[in-house]
C-alpha positions as CSV (number, residue, x, y, z in Angstrom):
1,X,-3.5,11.6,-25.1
2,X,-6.9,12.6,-25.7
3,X,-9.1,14.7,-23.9
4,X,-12.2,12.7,-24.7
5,X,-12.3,11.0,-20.9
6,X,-11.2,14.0,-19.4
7,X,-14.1,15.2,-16.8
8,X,-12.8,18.3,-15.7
9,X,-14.9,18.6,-12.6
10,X,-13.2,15.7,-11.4
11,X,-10.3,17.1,-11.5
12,X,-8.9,16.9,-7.9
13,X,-10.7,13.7,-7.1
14,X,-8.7,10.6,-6.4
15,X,-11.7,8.6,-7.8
16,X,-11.8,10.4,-10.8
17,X,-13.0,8.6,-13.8
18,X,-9.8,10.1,-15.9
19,X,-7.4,9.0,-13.4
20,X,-6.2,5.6,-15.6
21,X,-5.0,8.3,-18.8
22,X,-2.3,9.3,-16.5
23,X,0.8,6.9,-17.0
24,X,2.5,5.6,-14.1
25,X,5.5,7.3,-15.1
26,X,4.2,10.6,-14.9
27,X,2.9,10.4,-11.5
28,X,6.1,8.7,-10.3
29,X,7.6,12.3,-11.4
30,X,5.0,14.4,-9.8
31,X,3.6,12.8,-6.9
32,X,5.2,12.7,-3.4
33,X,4.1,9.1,-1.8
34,X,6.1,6.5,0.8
35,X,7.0,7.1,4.3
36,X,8.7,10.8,5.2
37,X,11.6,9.3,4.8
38,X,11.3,8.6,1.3
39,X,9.1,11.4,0.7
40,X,12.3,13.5,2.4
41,X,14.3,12.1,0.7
42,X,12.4,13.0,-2.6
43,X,11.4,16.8,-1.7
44,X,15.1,17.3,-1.2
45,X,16.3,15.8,-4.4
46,X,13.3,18.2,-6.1
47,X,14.7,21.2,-4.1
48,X,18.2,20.5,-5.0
49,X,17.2,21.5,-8.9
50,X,19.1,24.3,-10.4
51,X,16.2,27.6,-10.2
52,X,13.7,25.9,-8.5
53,X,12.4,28.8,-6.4
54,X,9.2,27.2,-5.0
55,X,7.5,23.4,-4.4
56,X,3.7,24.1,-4.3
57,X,2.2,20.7,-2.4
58,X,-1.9,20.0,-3.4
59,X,-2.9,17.6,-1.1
60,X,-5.3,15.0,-2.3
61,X,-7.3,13.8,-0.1
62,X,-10.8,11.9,0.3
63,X,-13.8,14.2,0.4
64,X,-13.9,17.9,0.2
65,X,-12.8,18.8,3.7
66,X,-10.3,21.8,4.6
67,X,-9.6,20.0,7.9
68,X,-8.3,16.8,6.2
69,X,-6.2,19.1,3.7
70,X,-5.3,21.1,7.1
71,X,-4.1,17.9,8.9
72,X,-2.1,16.9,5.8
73,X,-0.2,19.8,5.3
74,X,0.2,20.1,9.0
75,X,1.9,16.5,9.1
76,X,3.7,17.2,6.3
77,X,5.4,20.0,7.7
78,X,6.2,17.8,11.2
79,X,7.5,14.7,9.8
80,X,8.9,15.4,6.1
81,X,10.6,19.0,6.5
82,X,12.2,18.6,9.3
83,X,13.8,16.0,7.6
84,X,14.9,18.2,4.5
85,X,18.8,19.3,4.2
């Protein structure tokens, strides 16, 4: 992959230019989507790996604002953790 479209101020943006260089593959691996349920259901599969020691969660979310992050992460916490083995 090149790094030719790579805008690296964009980073963190869901509307980032960049976004389509990412295979669908890889974000499959990486990315925690669905209801809790199935995001439960793939948190606890993640923390079931052999010398994991830590899941770091970066929220994406539309627009800059910590109280959307805030609300994320709380609800994240409610519904999806609670649910982890």
């Amino acid at each position: 992959m090149s790094r030719v479209g790579l805008q690296f101020f964009e980073h963190a943006s869901a509307a980032a230019r960049h976004r389509t260089l990412v295979p669908e593959r890889l974000i499959d691996l990486f990315a925690l989507a669905g209801t809790a349920a199935e995001v439960a259901e793939r948190v606890g599969a993640i923390a079931g790996v052999p010398g994991l020691r830590r899941l770091v969660m970066v929220p994406q979310v539309p627009g800059q604002g910590f109280v959307e992050r805030e609300e994320l992460l709380r609800e994240f916490a409610d519904t999806v953790m609670g649910r982890v083995g």
